[in-house]
C-alpha positions in Angstrom: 0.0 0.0 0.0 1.5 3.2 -1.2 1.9 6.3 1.1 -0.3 8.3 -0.8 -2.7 5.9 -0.4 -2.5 5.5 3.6 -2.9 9.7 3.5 -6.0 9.3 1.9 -7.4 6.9 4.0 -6.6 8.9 6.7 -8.0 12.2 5.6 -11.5 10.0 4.9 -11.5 8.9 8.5 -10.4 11.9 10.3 -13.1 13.7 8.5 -15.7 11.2 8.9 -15.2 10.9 12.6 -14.8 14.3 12.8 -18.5 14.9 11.5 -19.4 12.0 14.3 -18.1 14.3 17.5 -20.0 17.2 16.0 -22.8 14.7 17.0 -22.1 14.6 20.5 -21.3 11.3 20.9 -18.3 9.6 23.0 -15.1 10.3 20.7 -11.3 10.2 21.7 -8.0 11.5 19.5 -4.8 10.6 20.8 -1.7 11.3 18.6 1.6 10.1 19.7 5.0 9.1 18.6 7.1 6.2 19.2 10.8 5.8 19.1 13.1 2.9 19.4 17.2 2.4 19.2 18.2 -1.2 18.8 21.3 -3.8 17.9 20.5 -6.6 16.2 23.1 -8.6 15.6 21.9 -10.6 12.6 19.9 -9.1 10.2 19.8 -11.0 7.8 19.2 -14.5 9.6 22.3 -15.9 7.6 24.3 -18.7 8.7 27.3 -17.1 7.7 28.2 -14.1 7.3 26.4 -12.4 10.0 25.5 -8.7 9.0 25.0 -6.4 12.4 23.3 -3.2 12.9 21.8 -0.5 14.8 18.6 0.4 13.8 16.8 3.1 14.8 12.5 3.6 14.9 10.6 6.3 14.5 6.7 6.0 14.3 4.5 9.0 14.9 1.2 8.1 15.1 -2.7 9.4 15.9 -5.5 7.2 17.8 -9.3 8.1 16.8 -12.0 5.9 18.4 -15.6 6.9 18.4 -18.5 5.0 20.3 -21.9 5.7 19.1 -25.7 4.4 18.8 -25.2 4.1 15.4 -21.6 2.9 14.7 -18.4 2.2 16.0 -15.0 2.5 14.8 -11.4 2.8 16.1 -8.5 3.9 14.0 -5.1 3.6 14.9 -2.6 4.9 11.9 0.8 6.3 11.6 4.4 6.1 9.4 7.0 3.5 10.5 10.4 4.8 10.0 13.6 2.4 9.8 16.4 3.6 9.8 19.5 1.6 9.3 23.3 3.2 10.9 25.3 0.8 8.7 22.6 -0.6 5.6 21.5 2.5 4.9 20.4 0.7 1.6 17.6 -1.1 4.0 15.7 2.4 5.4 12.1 1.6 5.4 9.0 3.5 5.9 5.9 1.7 6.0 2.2 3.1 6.7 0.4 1.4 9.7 -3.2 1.2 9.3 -5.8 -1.0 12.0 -8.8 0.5 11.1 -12.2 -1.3 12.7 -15.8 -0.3 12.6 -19.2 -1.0 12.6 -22.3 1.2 11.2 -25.5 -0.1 12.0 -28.3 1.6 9.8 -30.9 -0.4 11.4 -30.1 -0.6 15.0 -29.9 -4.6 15.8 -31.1 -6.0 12.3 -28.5 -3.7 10.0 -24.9 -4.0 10.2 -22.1 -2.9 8.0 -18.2 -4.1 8.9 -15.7 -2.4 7.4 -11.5 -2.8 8.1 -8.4 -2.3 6.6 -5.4 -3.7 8.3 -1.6 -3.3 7.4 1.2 -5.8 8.5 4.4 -7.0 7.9 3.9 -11.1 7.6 6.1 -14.3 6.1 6.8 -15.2 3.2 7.3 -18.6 3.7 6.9 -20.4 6.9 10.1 -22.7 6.2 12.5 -20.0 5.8 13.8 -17.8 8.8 11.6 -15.8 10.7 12.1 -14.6 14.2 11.0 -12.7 16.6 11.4 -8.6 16.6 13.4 -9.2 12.8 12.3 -7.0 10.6 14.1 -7.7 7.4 14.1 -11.6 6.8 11.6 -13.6 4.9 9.2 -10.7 5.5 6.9 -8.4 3.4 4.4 -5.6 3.8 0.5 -6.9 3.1 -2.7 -5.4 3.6 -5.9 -6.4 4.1 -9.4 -4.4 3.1 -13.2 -5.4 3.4 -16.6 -4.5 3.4 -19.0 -6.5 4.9 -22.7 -5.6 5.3 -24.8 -8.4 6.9 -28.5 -8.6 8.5 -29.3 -10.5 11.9 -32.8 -11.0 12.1 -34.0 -12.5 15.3 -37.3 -15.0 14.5 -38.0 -15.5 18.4 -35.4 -14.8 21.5 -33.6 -18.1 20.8 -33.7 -18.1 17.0 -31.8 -16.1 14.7 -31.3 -15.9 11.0 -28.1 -14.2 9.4 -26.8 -13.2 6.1 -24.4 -11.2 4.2 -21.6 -10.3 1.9 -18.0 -9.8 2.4 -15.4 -8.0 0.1 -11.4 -8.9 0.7 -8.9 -7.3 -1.2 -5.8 -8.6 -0.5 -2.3 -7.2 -1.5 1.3 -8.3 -0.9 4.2 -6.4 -1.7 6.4 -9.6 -2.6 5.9 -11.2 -5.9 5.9 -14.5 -3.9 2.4 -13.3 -2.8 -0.6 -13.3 -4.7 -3.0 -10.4 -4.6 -6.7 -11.4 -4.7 -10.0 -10.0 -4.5 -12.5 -12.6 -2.8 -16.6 -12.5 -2.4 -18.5 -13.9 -0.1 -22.5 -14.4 0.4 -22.9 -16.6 3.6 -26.3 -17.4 5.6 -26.2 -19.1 9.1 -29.3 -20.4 11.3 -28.2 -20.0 15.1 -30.9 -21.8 17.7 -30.4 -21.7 21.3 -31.9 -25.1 22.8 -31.4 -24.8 26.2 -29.2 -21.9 28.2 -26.9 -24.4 27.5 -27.0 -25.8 24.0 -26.9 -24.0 21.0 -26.9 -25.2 17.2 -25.7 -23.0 14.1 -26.3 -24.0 10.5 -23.7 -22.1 8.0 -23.5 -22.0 4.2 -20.9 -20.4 2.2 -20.0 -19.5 -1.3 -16.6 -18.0 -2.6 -15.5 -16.7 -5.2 -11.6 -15.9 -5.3 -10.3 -14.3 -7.7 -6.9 -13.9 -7.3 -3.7 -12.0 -9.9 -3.0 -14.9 -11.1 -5.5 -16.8 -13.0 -4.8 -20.3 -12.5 -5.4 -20.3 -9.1 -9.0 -19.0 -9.4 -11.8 -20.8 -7.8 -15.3 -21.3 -6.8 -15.9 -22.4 -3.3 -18.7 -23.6 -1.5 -19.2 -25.0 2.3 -21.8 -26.2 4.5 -21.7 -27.4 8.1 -23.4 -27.6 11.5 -21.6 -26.5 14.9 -22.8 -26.7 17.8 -22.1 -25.6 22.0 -22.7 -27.8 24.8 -22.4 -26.4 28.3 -22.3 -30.1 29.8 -21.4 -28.2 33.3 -20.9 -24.7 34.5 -17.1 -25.8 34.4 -16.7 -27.8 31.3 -17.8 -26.8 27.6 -17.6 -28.4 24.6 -17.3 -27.2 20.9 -17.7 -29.1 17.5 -18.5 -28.7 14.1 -18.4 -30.4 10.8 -19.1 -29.6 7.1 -18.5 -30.4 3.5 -16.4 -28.4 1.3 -16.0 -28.0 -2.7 -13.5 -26.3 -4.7 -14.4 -25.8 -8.1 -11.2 -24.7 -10.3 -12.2 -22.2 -13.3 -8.4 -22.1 -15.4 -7.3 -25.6 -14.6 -8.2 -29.5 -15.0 -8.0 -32.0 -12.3 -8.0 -30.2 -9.6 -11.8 -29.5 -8.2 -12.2 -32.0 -4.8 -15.0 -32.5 -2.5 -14.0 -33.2 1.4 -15.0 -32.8 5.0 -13.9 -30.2 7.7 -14.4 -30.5 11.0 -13.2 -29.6 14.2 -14.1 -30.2 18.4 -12.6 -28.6 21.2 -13.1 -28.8 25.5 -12.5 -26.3 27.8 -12.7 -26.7 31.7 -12.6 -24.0 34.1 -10.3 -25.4 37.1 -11.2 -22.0 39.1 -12.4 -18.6 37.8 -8.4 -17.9 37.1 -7.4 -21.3 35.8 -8.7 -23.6 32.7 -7.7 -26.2 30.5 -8.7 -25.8 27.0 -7.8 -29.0 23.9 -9.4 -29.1 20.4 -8.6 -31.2 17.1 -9.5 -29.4 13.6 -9.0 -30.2 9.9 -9.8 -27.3 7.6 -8.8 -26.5 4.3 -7.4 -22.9 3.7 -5.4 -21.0 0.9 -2.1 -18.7 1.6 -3.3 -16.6 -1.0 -6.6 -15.8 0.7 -7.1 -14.3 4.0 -10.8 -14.5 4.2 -12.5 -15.2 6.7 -16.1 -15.6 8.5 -18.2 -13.3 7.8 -19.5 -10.6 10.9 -22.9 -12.8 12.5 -21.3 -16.1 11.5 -20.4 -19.0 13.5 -16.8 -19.2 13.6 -14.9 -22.8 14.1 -14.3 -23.3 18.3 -10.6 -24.0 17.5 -10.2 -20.6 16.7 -9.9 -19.3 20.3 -7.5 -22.1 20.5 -3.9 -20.6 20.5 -1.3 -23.1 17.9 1.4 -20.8 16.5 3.0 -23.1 14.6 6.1 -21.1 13.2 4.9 -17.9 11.7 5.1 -14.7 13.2 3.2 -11.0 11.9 5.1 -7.8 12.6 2.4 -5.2 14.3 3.4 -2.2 15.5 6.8 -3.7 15.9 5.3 -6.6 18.1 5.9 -10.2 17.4 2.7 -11.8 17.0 1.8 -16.0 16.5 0.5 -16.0 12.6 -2.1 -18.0 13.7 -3.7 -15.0 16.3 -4.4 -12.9 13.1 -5.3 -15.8 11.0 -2.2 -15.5 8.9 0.1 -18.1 6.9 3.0 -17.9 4.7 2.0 -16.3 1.4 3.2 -18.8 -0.9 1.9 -22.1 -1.7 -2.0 -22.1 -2.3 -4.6 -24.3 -0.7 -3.3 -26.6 2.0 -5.3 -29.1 4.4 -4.5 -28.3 8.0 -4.6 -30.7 10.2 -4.1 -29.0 14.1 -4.3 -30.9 17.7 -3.7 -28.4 20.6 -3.8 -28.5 24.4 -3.4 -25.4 26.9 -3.5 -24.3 30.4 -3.9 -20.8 31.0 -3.6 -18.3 34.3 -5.4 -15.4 34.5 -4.5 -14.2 37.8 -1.9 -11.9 39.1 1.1 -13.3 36.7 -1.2 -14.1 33.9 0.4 -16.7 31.9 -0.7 -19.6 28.8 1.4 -22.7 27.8 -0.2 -24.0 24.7 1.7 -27.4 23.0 0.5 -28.1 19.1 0.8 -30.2 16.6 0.4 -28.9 13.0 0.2 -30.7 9.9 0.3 -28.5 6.6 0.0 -30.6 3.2 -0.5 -28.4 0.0 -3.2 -29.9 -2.5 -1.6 -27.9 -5.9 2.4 -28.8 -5.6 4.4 -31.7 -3.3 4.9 -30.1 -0.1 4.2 -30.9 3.6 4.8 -28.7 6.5 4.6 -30.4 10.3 5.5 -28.8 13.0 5.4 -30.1 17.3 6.0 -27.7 20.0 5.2 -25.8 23.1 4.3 -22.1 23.8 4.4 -19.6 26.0 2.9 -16.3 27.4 3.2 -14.5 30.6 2.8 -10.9 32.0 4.1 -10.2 35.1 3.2 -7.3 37.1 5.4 -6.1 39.1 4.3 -3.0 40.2 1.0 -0.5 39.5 3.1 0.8 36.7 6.0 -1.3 36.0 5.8 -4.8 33.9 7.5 -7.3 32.1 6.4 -9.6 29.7 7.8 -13.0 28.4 7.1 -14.8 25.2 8.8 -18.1 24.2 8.3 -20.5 21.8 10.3 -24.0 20.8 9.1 -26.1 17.9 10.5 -29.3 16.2 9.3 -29.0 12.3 9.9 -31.2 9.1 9.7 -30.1 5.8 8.3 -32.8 3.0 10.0 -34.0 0.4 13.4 -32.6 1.3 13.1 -34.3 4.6 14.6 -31.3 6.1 14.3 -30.7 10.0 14.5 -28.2 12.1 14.6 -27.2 15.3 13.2 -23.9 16.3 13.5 -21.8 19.4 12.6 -17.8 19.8 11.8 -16.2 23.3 11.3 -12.4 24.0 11.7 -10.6 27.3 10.3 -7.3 27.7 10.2 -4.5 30.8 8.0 -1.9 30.4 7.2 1.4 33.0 4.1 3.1 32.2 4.3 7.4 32.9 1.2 9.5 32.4 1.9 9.8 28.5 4.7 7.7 28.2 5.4 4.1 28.2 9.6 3.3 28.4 10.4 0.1 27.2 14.0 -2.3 27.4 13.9 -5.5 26.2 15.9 -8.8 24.5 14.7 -11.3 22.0 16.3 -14.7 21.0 15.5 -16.9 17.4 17.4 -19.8 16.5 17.1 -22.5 13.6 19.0 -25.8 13.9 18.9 -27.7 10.6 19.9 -30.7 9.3 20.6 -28.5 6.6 23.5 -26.3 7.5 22.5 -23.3 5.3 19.4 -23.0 6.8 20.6 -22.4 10.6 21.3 -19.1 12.1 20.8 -17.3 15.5 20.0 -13.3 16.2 20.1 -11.9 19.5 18.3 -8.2 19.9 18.6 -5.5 22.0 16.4 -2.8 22.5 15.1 0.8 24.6 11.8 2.5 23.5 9.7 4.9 24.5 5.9 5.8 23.2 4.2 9.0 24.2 0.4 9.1 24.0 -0.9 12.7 24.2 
């Protein structure tokens, strides 16, 4: 997404919004600036040959949220300055764009989504990627759609909902393939009891991506459904059929299943235990997903990072979290089995082990990938914090048989002023191959401070 472009998105919202606070509702603007000195020691991710630098990061930025009876929306933009002392060559500015809202024309029946998002993510899961790197296997993507939808309720415990998405994706890599998708979707939703519920979901695709011979029709169908079996333990589950109907190439149209189930027990009201199984067919190229008013699979409140991470905001962030995969290599069947335990009390904390199986349906490859990991926050006082983020995953890559081992960990300390947050933290990736050109390690250090006027 050019620059020109984010400034015009901008100058529409900021105008938009503006007209909403001559309304009188609740509105907020909060510009701000962030800065950030770092040394990374590898950056790159070579094997050899390690290239160092300090890098410094400048990214002014304004907030604009706005809370009405007709719509919602929240806006946080700004320019993400890179600046490299030695590789001047690499200097990057990027636009950052999260932009959410919600108009409802017809309060409760009427609703219209609309978001654009802007992110750094891989482009291909196998190669390096690493916590707080900015350079390696990377590249800028973003994400726009439009989705207006109708919820109408028949009685109190049956609804009906429909509507149409937009997606148009770009990528700025020519690994990536920009698409424009379209999506009509209707779902029944019937609460049985207070605690059963049944949804009913069709789908039809169209996506339409740059290039033509991966252009396709898809439709899906399913039931879920969510069982309260105690005020402790809940269980999740769906299953549907699924057709791909190629338009530019022979062969390739299938028919198959998708299906998922998942269990969550609440130990105590800080502590739980949450496991689910899913097989689902997705496509790198395409980041669509559920339309606003559907029923979304239960395993996607499941955390399984697998080994892809997005850049936002200059935050490492599990792939999987945003819904995000590498951006080469089509439609895959995923197969994912996860188990986690998560903390929510003073030192909130999740441990999550996965198991991942990736196997593309258009070309020979197979990505699996076993691990563990984790998330904690730590307060340690009312306005100083640290975080910790760790991950360690043992992956093989079909044919070539390669394997890897992966480890990444980030420690963060953060002290929170009345406008400004200071931040000092290290991060740690590591690849061990059986392939020698594919291993590397990168340490990186780093002090920040955001203000928030």
């Amino acid at each position: 997404m050019s620059v020109s472009k984010g400034w015009a998105i901008l100058a529409v919202v900021t105008v938009f919004l503006g007209m909403c606070r001559e309304a009188g509702a609740g509105f907020s603007f909060r510009p701000g600036i962030a800065v950030r000195e770092e040394y990374n020691d590898n950056i790159f991710l070579t094997s050899t040959d390690k290239k160092s630098d300090f890098i410094t990061t400048v990214n002014p930025t304004i907030n604009l949220s706005y809370t009405g009876d007709t719509m919602n929306a929240y806006l946080d933009y700004g320019f993400r300055y890179l600046l490299y002392a030695g590789n001047t060559e690499d200097d990057k500015i990027y636009n950052n764009v999260n932009f959410q809202s919600t108009l409802r024309p017809v309060r409760d029946y009427v609703f219209i989504a609309v978001s654009d998002f802007f992110s750094r993510v891989p482009i291909d899961e196998r190669r390096q990627v690493g916590y707080e790197n900015n350079l390696a296997n990377l590249t800028n993507s973003n994400s726009f759609s439009v989705n207006p939808y109708v919820v109408y309720p028949i009685t109190p415990t049956l609804r009906v909902t429909g509507g149409y998405t937009y997606q148009n994706i770009w990528y700025e890599s020519k690994e990536g393939n920009d698409s424009q998708d379209h999506t009509a979707a209707f779902s029944i939703a019937k609460e049985l009891t207070s605690r059963i519920s049944l949804s009913l979901l069709y789908q039809y695709l169209f996506h339409r991506p740059i290039r033509e011979a991966d252009t396709y029709d898809r439709q899906n169908a399913g039931v879920s459904f969510t069982y309260g079996i105690t005020e402790k333990i809940r269980i999740d589950g769906s299953a549907g059929w699924v057709d791909f109907d190629y338009k530019n190439m022979e062969n390739r149209n299938f028919t198959a299943i998708n299906w998922d189930a998942s269990a969550r027990y609440q130990l105590s009201p800080a502590t739980s235990l949450r496991a689910g199984y899913s097989r689902n067919y997705n496509d790198t190229y395409s980041q669509t997903g559920l339309p606003q008013g559907s029923a979304p699979s239960p395993t996607q409140g499941i955390l399984y990072p697998g080994e892809s991470f997005v850049i936002i905001d200059g935050q490492a962030i599990p792939a999987s979290a945003v819904l995000l995969d590498s951006i080469n290599g089509g439609l895959y069947r995923s197969d994912s089995l996860s188990a986690a335990f998560a903390y929510t009390g003073k030192i909130p904390f999740t441990v999550t082990g996965f198991r991942n199986i990736n196997k593309y349906m258009n070309i020979s490859k197979e990505n699996r990938s076993t691990g563990v990991n984790l998330t904690a926050s730590i307060p340690l006082t009312s306005s100083f914090s640290a975080s910790l983020s760790a991950l360690y995953s043992r992956n093989k890559y079909l044919p070539e048989n390669e394997k890897v081992n992966r480890y990444g960990e980030r420690v963060a300390l953060e002290y929170a002023l009345k406008i400004a947050t200071l931040t000092i933290g290290y991060a740690f990736n590591r690849d061990d191959s059986n392939m020698d050109l594919s291993d590397y390690t990168n340490s990186i250090v780093w002090i920040g401070a955001r203000f928030l006027f």
